[in-house]
C-alpha positions in Angstrom: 70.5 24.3 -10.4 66.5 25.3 -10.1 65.3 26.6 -6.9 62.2 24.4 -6.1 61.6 26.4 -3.0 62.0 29.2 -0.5 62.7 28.7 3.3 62.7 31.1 5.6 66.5 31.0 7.3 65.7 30.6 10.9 63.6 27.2 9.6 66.4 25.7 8.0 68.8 26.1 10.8 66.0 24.7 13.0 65.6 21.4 11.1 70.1 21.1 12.0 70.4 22.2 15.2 67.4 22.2 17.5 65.4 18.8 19.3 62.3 17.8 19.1 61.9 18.0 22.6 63.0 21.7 22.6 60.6 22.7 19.9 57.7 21.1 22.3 58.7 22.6 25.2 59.4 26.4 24.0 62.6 27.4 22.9 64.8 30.6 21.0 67.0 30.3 18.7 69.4 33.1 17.5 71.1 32.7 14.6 74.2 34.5 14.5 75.6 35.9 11.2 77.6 37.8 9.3 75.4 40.3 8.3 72.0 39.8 10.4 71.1 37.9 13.6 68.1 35.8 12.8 65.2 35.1 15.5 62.6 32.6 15.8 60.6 31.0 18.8 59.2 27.8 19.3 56.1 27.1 20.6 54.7 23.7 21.0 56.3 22.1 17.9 55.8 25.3 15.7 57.0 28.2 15.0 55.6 31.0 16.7 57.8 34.7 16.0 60.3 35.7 13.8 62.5 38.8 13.8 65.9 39.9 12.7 68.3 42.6 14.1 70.2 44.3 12.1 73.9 43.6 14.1 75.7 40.7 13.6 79.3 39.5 13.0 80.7 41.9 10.5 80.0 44.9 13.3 82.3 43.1 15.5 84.8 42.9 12.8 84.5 46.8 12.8 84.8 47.7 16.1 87.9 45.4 16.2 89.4 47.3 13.3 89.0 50.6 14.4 89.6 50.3 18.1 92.7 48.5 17.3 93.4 50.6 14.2 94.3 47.5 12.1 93.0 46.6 8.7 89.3 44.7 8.6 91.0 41.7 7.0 93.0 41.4 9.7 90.7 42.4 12.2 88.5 39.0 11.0 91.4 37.1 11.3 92.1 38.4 14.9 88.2 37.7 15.3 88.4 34.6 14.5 91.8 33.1 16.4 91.9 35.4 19.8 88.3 37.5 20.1 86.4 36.5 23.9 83.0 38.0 24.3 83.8 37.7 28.1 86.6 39.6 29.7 86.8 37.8 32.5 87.8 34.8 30.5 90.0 36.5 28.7 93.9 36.4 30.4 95.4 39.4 31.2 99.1 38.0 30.6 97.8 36.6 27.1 99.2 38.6 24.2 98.6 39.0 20.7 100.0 40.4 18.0 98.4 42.9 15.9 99.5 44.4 12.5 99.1 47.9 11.8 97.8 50.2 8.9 100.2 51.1 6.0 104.0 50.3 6.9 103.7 50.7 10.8 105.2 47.6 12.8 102.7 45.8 14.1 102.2 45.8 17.7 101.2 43.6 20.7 98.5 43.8 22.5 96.8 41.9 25.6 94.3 39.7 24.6 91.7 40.9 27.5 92.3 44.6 25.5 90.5 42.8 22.6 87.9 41.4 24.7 86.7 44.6 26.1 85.9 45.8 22.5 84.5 42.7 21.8 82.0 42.1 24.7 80.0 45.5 24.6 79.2 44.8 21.0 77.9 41.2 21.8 76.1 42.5 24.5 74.1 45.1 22.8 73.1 42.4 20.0 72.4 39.9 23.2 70.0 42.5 24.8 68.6 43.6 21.6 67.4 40.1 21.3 66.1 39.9 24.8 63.6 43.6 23.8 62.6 41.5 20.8 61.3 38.4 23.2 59.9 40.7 25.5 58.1 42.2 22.5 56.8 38.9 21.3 55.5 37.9 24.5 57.1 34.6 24.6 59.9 35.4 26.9 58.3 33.1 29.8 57.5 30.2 27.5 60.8 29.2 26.2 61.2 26.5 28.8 64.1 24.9 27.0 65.9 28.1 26.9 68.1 29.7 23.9 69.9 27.8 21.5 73.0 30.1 19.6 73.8 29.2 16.3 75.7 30.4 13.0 79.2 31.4 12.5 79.2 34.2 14.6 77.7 32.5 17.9 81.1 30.0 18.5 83.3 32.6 20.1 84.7 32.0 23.1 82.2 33.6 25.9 79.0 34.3 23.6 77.4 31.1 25.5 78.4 32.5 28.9 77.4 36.0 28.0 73.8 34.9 27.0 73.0 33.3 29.9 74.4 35.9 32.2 71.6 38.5 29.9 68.6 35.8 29.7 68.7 34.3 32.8 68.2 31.4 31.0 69.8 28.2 30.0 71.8 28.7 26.9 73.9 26.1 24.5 75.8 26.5 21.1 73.6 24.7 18.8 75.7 22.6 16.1 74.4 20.4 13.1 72.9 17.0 14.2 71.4 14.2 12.4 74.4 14.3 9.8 77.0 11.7 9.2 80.1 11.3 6.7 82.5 14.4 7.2 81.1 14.8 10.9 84.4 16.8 12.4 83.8 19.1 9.3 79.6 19.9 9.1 79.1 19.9 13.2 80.3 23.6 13.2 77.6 26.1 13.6 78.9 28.2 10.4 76.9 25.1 8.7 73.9 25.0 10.5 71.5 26.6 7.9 73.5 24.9 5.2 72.6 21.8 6.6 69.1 22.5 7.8 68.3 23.3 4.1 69.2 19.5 3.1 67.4 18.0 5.6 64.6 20.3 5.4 64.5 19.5 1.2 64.7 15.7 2.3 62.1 15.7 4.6 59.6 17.6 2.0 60.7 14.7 -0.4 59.8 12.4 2.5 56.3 13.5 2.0 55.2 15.0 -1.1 57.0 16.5 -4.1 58.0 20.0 -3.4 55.8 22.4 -5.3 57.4 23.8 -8.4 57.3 27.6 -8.7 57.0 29.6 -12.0 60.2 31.2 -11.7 60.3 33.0 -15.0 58.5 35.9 -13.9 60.9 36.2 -11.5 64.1 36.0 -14.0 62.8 38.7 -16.2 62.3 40.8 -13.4 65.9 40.1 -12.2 67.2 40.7 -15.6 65.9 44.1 -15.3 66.6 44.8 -12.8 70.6 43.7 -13.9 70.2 45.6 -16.4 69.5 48.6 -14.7 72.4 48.2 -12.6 74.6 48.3 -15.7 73.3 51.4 -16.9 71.0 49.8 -19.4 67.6 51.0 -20.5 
């Protein structure tokens, strides 16, 4: 494989996820991952701020394996299946069981227990979003509101959350404008994934992509391998 360019993450996910029509009118979107949340506005068909925070899914997964003193591999897994970002959604006669740390049984616990570690964490990322929009100045000229994206954004509650912080309309963006394995890509894990093929077809739409001199760039890296190993 040769890397015949560099896009910057929040594009790609807007070529899979967001309208036309939403990138005309004004619209955020936040893409949710592992490591980072990733910001960009749109402003009259172009893109108009970028930002990223540094809070994202894997500080959920730490809150969930300390508060409920479980291991972080099965604190993602208990992410993943039961984790609400909204209490109130969250039953208080639903149950869950989770395992414990060395040889312990594992224990049960009620689901809306997990949601109240879960939602204070979304929360700060939400309003740390909402300062960054403020800081941009385009908080009032998103008229199409905030679209959530990436494979931290499809908890249950994150949608209901947002729009309870923003005060403005809020949806789960999912890959679009794909076909084939439908029920597999339309999952928002996919969305930059996706973007990045139909950003690459697009450019091939137009014009050749420009070709890069990358081998600067691999001696560099080489060094910089090297250096990692304990090389000279």
């Amino acid at each position: 494989l040769e890397v015949d360019e560099l896009v910057l993450e929040q594009v790609a996910s807007s070529h899979s996820v967001l309208t036309d029509d939403e990138m005309e009118l004004g619209v955020c979107l936040v893409d949710i991952g592992g490591g980072t949340t990733d910001i960009a506005v749109f402003i009259g068909g172009a893109i108009a701020h970028t930002a990223v925070i540094p809070i994202a899914g894997d500080q959920v997964t730490n809150d969930i394996a300390v508060a409920l003193r479980t291991p972080t591999q099965h604190a993602e897994e208990i992410k993943i299946k039961y984790a609400c970002a909204l209490r109130q959604l969250a039953g208080s006669d639903e149950s869950i069981e989770v395992p414990s740390v060395g040889e312990r049984a594992p224990r049960r616990l009620s689901r809306q227990t997990l949601a109240e570690v879960v939602e204070p964490r979304y929360e700060e990322l939400l309003r740390l979003v909402q300062a960054e929009l403020r800081r941009s100045g385009f908080q009032d000229l998103i008229a199409a509101g905030v679209v959530l994206t990436g494979g931290s954004s499809k908890m249950e509650g994150v949608v209901d959350l947002a729009e309870e912080i923003f005060h403005t309309p809020v949806r789960l963006g999912l890959p679009h404008r794909v076909s084939g394995l439908v029920d597999v890509v339309r999952n928002p894990i996919h969305a930059t994934g996706v973007g990045l093929l139909l950003y690459a077809l697009e450019q091939r739409g137009t014009q050749a992509p420009p070709r890069h001199n990358w081998g600067s760039f691999n001696g560099i890296w080489a060094k910089v391998k090297t250096w990692f190993q304990g090389g000279v």
